[in-house]
N, C-alpha and C positions, 0 to 999 in steps of 0.2 A: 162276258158277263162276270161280275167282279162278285164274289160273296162277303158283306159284310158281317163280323159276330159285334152282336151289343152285346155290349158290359153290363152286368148285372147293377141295375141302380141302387145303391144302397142310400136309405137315408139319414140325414142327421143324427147324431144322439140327440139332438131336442125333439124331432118330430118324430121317434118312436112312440108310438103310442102301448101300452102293453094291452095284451088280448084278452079281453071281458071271457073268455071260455074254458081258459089255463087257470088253474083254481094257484094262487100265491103259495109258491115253495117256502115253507117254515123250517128255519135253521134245524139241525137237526140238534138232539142232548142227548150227549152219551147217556145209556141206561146204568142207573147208580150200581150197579154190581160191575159192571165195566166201568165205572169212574171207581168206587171205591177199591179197585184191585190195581187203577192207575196209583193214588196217593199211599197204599201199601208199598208200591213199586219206587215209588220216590223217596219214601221214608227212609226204604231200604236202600239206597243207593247213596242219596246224598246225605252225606254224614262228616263229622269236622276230622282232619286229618291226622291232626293229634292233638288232643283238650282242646285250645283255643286256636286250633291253627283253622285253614280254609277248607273249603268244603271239597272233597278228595275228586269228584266227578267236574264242578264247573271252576274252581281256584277260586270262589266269591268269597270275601266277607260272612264266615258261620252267624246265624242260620243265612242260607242265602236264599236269594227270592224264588224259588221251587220249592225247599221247604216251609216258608212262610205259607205261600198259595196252599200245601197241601193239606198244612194245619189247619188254615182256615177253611177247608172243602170240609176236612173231616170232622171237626165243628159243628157241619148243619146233618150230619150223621145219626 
């Protein structure tokens, strides 16, 4: 007597259905003390090399796009 193992069936990605029981995972946002000690963190870091040179952390074009983002977080501050 031979013993067979089945394969667990997995189905489609189309024909998953999600379960009516599991209440929908909402992205989580950082809490604004934990964001706003991120964009102090960046301010602090990313800074032009000399006067108009690059920015000392990524080589971008001063301001570079981490300082842009963080002025505009800080912004809605």
């Amino acid at each position: 007597m031979t013993i067979r193992l089945l394969e667990p069936r997995v189905a489609a990605r189309w024909q998953r259905r999600p379960n009516a029981l599991i209440a929908p995972v909402e992205p989580r946002c950082p809490e604004p003390a934990q964001l706003y000690s991120l964009i102090v963190l960046t301010l602090a870091r990313h800074r032009p090399d000399s006067g108009d040179g690059p920015c000392e952390v990524c080589r971008q074009r001063w301001p570079c796009d981490s300082v842009r983002l963080a002025y505009r977080l800080r912004e809605g501050f």
